[in-house]
PDB file with one MODEL, atoms N, CA, C and O in Angstrom:
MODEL        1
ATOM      1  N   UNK A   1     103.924  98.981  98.728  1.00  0.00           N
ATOM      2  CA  UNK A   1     102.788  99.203  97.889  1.00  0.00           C
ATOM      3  C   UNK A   1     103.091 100.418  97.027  1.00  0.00           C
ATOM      4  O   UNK A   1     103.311 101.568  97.406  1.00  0.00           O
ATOM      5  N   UNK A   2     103.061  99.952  95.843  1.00  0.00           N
ATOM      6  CA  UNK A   2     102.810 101.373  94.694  1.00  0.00           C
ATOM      7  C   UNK A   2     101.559 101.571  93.936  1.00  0.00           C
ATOM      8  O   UNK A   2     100.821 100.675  93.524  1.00  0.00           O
ATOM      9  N   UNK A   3     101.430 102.632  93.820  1.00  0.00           N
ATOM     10  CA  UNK A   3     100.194 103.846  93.309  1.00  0.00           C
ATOM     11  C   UNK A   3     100.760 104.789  92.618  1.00  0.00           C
ATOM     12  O   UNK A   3     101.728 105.483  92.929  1.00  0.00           O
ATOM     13  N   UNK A   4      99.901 104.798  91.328  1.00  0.00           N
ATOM     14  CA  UNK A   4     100.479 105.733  89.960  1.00  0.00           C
ATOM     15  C   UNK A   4      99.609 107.056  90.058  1.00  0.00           C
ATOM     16  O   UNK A   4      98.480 107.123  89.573  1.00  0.00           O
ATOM     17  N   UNK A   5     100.311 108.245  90.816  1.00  0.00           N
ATOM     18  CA  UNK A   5      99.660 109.546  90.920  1.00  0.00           C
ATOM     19  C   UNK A   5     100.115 110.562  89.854  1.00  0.00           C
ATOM     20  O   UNK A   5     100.197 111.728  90.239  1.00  0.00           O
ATOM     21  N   UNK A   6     100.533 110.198  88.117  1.00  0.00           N
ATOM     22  CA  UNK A   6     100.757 111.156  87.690  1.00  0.00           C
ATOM     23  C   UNK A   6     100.045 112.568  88.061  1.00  0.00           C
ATOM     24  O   UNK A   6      98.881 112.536  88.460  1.00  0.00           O
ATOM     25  N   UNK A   7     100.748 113.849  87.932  1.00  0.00           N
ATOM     26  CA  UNK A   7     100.352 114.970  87.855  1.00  0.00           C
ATOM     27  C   UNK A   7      99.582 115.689  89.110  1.00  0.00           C
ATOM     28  O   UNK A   7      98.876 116.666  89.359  1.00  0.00           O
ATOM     29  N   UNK A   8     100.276 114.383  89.825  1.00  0.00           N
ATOM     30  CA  UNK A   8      99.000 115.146  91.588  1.00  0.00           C
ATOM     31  C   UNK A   8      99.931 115.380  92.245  1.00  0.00           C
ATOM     32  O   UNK A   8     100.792 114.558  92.557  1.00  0.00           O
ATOM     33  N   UNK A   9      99.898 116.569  92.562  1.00  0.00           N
ATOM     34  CA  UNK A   9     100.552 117.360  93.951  1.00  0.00           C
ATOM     35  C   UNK A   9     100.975 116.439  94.785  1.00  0.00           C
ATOM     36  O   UNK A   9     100.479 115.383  94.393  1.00  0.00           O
ATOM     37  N   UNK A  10     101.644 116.244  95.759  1.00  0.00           N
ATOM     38  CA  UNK A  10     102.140 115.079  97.228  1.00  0.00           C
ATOM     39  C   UNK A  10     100.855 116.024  98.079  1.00  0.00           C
ATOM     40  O   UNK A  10      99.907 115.506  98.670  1.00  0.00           O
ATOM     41  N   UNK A  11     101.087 117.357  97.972  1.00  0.00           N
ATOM     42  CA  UNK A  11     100.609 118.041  98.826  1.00  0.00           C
ATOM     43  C   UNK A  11      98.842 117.617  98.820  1.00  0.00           C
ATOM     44  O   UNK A  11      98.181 117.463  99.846  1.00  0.00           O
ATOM     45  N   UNK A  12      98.492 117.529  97.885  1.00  0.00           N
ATOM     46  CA  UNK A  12      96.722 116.947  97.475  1.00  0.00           C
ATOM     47  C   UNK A  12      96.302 115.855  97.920  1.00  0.00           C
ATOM     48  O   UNK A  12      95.179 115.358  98.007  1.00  0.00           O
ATOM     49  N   UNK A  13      97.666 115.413  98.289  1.00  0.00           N
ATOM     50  CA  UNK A  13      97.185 113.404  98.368  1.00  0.00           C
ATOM     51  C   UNK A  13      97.015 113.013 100.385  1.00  0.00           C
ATOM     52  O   UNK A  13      97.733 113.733 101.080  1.00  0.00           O
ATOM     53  N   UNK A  14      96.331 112.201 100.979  1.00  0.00           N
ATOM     54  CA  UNK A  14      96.234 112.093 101.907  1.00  0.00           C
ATOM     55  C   UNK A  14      95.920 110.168 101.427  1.00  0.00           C
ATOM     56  O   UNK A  14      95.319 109.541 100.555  1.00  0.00           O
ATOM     57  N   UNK A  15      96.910 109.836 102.844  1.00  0.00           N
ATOM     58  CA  UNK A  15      96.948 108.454 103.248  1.00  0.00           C
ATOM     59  C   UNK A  15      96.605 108.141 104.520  1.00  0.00           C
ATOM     60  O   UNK A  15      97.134 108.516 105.567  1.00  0.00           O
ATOM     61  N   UNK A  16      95.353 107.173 104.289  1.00  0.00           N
ATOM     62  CA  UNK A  16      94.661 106.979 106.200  1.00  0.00           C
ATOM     63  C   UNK A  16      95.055 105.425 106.204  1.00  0.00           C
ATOM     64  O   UNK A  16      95.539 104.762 105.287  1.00  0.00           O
ATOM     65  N   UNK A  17      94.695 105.023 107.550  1.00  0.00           N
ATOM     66  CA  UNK A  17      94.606 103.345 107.707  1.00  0.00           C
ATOM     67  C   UNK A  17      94.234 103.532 108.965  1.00  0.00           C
ATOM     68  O   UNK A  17      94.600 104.143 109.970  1.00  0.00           O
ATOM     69  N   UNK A  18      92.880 102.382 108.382  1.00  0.00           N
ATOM     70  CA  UNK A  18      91.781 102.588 110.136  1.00  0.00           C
ATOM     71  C   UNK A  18      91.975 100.582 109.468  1.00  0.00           C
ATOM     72  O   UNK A  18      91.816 100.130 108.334  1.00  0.00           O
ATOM     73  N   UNK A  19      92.438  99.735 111.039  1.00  0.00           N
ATOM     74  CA  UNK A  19      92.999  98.086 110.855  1.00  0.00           C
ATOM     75  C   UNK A  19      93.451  97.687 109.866  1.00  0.00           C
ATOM     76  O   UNK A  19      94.649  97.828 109.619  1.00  0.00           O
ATOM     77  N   UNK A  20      92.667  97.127 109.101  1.00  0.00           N
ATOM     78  CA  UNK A  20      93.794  96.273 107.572  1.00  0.00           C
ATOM     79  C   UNK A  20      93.225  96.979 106.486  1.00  0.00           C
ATOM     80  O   UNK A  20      93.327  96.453 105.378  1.00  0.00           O
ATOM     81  N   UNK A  21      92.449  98.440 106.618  1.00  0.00           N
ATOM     82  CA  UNK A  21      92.215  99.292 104.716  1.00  0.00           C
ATOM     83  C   UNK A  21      92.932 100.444 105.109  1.00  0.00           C
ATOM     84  O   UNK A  21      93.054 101.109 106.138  1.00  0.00           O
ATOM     85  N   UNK A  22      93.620 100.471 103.278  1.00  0.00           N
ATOM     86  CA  UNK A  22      94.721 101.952 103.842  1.00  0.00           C
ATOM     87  C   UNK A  22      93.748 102.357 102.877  1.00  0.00           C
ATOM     88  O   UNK A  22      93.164 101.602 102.100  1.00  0.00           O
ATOM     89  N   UNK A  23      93.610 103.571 102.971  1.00  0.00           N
ATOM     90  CA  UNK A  23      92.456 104.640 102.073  1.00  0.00           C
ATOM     91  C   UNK A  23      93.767 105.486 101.242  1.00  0.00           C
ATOM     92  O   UNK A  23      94.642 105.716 102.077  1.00  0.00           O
ATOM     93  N   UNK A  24      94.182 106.044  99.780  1.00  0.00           N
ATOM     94  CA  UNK A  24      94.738 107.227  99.084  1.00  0.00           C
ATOM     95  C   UNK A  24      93.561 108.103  98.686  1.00  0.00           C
ATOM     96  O   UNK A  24      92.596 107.595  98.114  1.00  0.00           O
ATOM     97  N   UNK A  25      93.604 109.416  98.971  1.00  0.00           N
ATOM     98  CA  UNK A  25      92.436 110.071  98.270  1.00  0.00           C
ATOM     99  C   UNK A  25      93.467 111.200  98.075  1.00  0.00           C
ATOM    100  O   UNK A  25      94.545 111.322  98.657  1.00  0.00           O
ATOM    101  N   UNK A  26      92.750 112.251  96.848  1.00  0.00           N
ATOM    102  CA  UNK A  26      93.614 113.073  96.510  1.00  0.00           C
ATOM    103  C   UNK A  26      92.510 113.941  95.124  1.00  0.00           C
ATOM    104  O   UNK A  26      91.359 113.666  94.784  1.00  0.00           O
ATOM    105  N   UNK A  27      93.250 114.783  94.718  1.00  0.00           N
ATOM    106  CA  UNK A  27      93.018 115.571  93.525  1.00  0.00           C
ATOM    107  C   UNK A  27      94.405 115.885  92.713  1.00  0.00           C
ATOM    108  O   UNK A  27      95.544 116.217  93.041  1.00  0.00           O
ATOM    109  N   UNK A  28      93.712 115.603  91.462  1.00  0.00           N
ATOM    110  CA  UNK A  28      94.440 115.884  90.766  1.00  0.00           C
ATOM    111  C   UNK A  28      93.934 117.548  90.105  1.00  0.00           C
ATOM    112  O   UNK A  28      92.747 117.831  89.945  1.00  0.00           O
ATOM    113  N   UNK A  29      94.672 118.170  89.899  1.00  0.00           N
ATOM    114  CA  UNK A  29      94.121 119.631  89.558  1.00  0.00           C
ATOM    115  C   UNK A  29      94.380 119.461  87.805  1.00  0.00           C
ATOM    116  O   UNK A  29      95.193 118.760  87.204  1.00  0.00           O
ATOM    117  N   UNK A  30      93.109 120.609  87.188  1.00  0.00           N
ATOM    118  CA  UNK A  30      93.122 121.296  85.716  1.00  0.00           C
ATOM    119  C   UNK A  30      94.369 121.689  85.698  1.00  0.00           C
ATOM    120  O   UNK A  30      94.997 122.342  86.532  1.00  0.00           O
ATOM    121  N   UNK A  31      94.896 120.964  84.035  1.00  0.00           N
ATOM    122  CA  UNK A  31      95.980 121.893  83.455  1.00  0.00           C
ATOM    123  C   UNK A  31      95.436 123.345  82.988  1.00  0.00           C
ATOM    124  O   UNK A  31      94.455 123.736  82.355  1.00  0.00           O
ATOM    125  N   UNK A  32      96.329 123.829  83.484  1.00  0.00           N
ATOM    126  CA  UNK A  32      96.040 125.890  83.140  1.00  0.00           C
ATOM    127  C   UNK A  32      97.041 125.774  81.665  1.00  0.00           C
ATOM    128  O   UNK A  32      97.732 124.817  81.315  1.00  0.00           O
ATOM    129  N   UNK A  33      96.830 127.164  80.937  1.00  0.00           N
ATOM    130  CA  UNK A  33      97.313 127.084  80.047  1.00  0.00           C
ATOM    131  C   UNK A  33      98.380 128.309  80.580  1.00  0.00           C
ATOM    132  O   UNK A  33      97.904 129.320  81.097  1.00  0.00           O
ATOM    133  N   UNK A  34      99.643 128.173  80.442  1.00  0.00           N
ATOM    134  CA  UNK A  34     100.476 129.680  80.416  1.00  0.00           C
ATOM    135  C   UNK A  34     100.294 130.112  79.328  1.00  0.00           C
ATOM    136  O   UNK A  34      99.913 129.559  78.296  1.00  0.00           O
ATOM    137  N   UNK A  35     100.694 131.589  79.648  1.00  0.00           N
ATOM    138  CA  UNK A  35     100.972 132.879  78.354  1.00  0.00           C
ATOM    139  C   UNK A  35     102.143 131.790  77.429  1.00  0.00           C
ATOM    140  O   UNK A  35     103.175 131.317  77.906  1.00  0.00           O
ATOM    141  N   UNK A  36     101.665 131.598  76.110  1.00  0.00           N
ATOM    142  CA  UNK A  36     102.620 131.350  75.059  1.00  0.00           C
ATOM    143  C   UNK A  36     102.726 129.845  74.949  1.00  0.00           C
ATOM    144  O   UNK A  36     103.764 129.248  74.664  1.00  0.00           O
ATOM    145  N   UNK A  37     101.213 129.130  75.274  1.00  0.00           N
ATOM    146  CA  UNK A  37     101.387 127.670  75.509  1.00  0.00           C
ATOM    147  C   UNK A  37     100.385 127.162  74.915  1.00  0.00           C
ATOM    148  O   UNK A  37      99.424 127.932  74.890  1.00  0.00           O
ATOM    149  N   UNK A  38     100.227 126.232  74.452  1.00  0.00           N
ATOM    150  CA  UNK A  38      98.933 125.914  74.024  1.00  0.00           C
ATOM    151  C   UNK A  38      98.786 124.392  74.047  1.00  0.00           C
ATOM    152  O   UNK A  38      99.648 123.641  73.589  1.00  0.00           O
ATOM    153  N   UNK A  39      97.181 123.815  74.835  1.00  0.00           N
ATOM    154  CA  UNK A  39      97.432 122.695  75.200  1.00  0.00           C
ATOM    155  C   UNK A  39      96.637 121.428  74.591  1.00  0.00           C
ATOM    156  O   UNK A  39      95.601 120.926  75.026  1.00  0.00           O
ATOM    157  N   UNK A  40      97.344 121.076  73.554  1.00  0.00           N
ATOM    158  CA  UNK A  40      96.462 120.335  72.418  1.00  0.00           C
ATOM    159  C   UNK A  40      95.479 118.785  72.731  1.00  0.00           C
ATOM    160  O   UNK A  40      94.476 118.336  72.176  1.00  0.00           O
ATOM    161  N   UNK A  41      96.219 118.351  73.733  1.00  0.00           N
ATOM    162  CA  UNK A  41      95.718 117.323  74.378  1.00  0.00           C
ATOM    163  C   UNK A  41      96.221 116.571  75.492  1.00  0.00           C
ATOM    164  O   UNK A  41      97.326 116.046  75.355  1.00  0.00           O
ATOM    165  N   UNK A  42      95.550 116.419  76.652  1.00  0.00           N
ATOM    166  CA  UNK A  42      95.627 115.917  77.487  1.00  0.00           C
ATOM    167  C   UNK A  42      95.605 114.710  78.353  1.00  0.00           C
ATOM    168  O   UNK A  42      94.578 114.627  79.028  1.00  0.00           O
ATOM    169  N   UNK A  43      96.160 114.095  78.454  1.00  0.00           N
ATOM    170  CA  UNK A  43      95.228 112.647  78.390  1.00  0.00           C
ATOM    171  C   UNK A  43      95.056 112.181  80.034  1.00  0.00           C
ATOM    172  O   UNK A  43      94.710 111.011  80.198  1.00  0.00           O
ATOM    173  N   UNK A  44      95.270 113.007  81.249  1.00  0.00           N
ATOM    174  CA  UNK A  44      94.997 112.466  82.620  1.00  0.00           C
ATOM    175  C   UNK A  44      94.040 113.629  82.556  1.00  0.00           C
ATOM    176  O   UNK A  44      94.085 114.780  82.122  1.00  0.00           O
ATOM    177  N   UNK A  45      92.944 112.680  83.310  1.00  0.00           N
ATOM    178  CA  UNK A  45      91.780 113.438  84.029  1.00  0.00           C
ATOM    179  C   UNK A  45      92.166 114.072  85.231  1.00  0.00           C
ATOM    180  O   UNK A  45      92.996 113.636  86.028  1.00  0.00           O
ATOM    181  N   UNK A  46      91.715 114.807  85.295  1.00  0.00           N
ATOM    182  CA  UNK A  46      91.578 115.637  86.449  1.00  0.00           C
ATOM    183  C   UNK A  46      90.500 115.350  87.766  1.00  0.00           C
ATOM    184  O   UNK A  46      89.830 114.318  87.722  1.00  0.00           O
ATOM    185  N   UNK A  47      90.352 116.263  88.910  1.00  0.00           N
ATOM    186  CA  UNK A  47      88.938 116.254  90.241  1.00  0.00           C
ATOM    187  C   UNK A  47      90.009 115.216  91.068  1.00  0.00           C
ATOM    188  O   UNK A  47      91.197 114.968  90.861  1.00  0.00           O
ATOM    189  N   UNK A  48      89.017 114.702  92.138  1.00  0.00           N
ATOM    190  CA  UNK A  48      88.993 114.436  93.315  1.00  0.00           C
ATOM    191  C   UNK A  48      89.319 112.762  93.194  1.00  0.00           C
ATOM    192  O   UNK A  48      88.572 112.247  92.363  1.00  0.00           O
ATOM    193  N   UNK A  49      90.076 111.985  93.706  1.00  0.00           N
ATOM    194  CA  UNK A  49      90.041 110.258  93.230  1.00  0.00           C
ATOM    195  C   UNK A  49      90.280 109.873  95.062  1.00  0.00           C
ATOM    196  O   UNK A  49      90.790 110.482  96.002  1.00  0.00           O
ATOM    197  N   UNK A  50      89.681 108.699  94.910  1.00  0.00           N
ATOM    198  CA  UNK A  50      89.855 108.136  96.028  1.00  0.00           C
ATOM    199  C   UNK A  50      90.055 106.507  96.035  1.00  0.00           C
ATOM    200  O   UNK A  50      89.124 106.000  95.410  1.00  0.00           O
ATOM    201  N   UNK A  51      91.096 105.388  96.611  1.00  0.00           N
ATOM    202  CA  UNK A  51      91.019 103.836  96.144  1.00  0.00           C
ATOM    203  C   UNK A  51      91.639 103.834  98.020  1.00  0.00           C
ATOM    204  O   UNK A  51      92.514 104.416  98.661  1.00  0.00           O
ATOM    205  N   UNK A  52      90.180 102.443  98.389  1.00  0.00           N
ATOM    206  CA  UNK A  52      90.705 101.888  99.231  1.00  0.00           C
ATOM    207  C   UNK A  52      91.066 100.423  99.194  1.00  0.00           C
ATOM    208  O   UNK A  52      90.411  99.716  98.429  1.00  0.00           O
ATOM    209  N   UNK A  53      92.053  99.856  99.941  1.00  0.00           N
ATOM    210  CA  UNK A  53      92.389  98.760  99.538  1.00  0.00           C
ATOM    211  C   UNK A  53      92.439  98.071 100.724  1.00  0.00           C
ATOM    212  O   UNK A  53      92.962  98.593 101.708  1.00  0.00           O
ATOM    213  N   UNK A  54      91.905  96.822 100.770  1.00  0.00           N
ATOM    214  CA  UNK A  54      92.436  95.565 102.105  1.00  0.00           C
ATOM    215  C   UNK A  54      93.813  95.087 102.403  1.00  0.00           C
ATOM    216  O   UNK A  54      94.706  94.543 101.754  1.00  0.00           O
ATOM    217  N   UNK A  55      93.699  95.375 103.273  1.00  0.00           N
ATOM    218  CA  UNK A  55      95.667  94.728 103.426  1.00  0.00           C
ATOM    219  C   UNK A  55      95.388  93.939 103.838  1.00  0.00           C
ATOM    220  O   UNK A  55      94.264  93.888 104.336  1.00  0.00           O
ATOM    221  N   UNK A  56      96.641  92.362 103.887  1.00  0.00           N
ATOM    222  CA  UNK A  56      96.199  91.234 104.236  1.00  0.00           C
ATOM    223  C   UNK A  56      96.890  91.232 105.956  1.00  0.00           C
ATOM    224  O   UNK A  56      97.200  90.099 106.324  1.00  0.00           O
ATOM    225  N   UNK A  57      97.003  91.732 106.418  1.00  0.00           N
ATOM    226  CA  UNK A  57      97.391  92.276 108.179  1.00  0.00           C
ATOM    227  C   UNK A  57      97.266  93.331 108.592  1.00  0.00           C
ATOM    228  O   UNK A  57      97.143  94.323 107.874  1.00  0.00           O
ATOM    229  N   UNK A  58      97.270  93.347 110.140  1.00  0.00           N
ATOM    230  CA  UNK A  58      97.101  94.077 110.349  1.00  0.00           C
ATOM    231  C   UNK A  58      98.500  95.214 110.683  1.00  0.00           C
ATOM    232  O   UNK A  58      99.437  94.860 111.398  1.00  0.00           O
ATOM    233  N   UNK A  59      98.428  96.598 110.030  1.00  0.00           N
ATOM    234  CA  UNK A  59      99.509  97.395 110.173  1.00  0.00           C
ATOM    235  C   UNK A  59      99.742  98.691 111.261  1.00  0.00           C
ATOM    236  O   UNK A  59      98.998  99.560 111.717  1.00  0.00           O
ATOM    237  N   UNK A  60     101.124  98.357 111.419  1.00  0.00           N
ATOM    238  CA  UNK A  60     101.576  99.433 112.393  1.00  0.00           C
ATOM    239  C   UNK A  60     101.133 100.754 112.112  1.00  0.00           C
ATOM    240  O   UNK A  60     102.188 101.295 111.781  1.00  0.00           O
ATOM    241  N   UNK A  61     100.136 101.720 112.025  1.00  0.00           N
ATOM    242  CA  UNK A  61     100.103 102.550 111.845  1.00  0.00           C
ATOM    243  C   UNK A  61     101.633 104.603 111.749  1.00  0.00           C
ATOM    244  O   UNK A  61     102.047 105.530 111.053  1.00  0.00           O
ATOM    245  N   UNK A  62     101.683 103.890 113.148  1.00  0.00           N
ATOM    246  CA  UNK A  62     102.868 104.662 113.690  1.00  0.00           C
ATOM    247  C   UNK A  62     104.223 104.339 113.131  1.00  0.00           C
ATOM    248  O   UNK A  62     105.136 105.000 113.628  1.00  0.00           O
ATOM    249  N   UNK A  63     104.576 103.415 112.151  1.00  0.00           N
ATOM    250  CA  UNK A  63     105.682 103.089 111.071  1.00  0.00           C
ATOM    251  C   UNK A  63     105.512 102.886 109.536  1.00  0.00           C
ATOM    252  O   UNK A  63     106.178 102.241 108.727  1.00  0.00           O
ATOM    253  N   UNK A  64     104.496 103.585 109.419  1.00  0.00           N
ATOM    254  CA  UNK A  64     103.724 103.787 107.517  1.00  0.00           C
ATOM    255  C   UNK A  64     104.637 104.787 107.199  1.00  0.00           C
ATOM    256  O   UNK A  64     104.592 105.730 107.989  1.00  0.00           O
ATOM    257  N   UNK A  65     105.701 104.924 106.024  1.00  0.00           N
ATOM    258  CA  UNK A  65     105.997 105.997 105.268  1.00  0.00           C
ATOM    259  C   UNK A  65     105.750 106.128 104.105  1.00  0.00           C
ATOM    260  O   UNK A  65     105.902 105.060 103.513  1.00  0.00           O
ATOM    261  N   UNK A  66     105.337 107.192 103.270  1.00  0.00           N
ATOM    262  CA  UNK A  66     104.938 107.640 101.754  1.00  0.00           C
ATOM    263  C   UNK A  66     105.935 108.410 101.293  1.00  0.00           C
ATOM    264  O   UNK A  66     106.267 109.286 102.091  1.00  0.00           O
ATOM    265  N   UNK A  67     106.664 108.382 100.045  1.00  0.00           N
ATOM    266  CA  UNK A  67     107.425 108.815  99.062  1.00  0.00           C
ATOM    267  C   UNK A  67     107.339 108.411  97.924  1.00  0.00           C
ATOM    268  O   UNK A  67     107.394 107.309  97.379  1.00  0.00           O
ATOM    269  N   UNK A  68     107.051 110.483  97.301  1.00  0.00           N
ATOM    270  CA  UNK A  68     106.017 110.830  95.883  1.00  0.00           C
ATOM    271  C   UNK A  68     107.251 110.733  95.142  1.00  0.00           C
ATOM    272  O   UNK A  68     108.181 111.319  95.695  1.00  0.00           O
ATOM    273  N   UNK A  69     107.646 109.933  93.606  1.00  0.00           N
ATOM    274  CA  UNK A  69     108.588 110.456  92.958  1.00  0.00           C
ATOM    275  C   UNK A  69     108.354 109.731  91.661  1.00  0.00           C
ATOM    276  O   UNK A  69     108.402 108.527  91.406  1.00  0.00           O
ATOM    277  N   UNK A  70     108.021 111.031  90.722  1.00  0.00           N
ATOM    278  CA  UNK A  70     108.279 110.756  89.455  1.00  0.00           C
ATOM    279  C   UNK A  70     106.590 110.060  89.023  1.00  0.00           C
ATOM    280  O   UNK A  70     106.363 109.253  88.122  1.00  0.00           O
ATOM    281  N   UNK A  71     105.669 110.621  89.899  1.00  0.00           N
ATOM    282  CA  UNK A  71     104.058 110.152  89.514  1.00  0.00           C
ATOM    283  C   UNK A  71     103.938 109.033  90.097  1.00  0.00           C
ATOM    284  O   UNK A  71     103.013 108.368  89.630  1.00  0.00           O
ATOM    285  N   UNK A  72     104.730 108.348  91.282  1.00  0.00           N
ATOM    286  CA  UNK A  72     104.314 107.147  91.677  1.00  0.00           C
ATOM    287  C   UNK A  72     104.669 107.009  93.086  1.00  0.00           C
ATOM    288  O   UNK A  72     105.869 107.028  93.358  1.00  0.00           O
ATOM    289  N   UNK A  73     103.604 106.841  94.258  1.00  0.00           N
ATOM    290  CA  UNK A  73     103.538 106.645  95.297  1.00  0.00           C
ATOM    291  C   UNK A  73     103.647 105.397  95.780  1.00  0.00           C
ATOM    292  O   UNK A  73     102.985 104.379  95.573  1.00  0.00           O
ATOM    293  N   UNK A  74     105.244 105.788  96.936  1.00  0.00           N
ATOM    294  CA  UNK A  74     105.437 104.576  97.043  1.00  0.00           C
ATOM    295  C   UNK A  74     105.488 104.372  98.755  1.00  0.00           C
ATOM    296  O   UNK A  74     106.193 105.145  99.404  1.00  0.00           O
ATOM    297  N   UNK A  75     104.686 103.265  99.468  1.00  0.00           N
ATOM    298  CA  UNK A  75     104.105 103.375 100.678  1.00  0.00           C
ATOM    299  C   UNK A  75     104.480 102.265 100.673  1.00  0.00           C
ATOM    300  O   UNK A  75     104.424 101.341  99.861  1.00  0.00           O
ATOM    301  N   UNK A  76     105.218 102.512 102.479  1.00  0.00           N
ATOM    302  CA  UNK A  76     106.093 101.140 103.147  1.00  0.00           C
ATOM    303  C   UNK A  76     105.095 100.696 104.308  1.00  0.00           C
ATOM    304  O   UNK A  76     104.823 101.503 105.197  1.00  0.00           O
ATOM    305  N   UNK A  77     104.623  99.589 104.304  1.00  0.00           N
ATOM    306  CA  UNK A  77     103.796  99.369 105.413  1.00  0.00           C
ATOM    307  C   UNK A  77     104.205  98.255 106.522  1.00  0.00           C
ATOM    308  O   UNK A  77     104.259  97.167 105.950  1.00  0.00           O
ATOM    309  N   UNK A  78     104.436  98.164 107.559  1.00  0.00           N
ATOM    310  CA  UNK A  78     105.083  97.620 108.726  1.00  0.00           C
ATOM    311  C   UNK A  78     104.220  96.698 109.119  1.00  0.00           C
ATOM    312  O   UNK A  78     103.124  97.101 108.732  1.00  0.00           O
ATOM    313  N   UNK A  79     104.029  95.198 109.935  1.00  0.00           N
ATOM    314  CA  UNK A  79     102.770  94.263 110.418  1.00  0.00           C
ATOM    315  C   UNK A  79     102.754  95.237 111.583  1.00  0.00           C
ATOM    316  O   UNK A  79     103.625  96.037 111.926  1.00  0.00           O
ATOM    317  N   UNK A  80     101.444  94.959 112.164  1.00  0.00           N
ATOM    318  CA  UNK A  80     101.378  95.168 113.700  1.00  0.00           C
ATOM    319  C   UNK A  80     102.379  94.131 114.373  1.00  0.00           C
ATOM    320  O   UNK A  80     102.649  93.116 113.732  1.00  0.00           O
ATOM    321  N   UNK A  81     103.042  94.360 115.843  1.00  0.00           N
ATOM    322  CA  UNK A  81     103.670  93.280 116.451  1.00  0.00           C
ATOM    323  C   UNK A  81     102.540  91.837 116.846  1.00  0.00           C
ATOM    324  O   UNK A  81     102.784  90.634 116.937  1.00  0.00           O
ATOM    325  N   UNK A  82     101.127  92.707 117.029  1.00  0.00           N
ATOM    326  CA  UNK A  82     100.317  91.415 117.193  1.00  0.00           C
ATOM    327  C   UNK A  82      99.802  90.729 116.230  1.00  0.00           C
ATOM    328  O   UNK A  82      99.018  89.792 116.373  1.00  0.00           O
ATOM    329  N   UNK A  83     100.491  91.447 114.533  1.00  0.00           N
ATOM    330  CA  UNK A  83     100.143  90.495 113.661  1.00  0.00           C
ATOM    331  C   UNK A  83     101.114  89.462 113.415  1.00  0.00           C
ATOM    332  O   UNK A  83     100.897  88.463 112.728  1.00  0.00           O
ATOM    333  N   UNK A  84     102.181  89.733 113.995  1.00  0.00           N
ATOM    334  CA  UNK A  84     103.424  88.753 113.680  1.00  0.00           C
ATOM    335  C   UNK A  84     103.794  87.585 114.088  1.00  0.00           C
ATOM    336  O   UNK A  84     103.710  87.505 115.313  1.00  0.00           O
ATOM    337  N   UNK A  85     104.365  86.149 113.321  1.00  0.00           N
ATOM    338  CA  UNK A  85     104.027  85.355 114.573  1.00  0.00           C
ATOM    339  C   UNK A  85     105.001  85.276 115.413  1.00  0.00           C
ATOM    340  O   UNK A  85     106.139  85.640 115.115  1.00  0.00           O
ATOM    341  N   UNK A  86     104.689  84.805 116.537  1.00  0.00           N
ATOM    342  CA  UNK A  86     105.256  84.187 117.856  1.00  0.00           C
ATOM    343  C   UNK A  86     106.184  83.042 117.734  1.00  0.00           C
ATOM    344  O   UNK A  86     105.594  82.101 117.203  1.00  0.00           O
ATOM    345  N   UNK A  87     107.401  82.765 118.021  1.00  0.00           N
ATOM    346  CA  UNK A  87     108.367  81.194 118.236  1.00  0.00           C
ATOM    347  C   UNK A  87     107.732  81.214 119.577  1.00  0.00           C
ATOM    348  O   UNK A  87     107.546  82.067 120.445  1.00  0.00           O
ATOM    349  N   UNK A  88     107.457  79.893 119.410  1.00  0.00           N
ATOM    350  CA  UNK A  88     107.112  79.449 121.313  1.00  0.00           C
ATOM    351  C   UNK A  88     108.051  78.207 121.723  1.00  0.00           C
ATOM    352  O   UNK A  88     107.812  77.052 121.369  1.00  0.00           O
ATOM    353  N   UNK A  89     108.984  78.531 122.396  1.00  0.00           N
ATOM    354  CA  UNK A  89     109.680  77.646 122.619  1.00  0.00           C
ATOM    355  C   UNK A  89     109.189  76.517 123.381  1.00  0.00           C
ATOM    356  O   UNK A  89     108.479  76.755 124.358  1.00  0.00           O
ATOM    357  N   UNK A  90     109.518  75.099 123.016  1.00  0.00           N
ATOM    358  CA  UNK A  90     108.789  73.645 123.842  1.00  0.00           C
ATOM    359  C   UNK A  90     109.527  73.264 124.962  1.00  0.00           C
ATOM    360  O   UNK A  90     110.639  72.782 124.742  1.00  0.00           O
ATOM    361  N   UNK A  91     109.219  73.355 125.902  1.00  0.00           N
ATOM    362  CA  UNK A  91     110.153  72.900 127.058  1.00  0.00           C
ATOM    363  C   UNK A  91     110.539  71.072 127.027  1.00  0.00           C
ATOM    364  O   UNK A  91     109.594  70.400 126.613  1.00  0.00           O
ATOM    365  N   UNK A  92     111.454  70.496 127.310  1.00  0.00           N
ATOM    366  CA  UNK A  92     111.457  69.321 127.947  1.00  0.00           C
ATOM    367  C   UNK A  92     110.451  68.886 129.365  1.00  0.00           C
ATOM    368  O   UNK A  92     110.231  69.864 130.080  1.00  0.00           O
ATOM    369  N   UNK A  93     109.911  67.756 129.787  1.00  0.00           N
ATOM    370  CA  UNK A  93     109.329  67.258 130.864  1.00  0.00           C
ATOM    371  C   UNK A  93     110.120  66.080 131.268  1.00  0.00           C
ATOM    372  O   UNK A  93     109.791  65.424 132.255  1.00  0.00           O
TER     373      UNK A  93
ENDMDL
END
């Protein structure tokens, strides 16, 4: 799963998953202006954002990884083993 976080900290961003919704919430912070800069226009909003989404299984919690690079969050999500299916082998009679 990818998510476009231009301009937000990794550090701002928090990823939950309570059964099949993973929650991203985060802030994006005000551009400051430095000494000798001037900032004519901006075009990402800034404050607090939050998107939850349905996953279509249920996921391993304890094997979710997130990696921020280049404004885009990119999150590996694992099935649960009890979402996966089963081979059941058929015996002969």
């Amino acid at each position: 799963m990818e998510a476009l976080v231009p301009g937000v900290d990794p550090k701002d961003t928090d990823l939950s998953v309570l059964r099949n919704t993973l929650t991203i919430s985060g802030e994006r912070k005000r551009l400051v202006e430095q000494p000798g800069q001037i900032i004519h226009r901006s075009e990402l909003s800034f404050g607090k954002f939050s998107r939850t989404m349905e996953l279509p299984a249920d996921i391993d919690p304890e094997r979710i990884t997130a990696e921020c690079r280049d404004g885009v969050l990119l999150i590996t999500l694992a099935k649960a083993e009890h979402a996966k299916p089963k081979k059941i082998d058929v015996k002969l009679s």
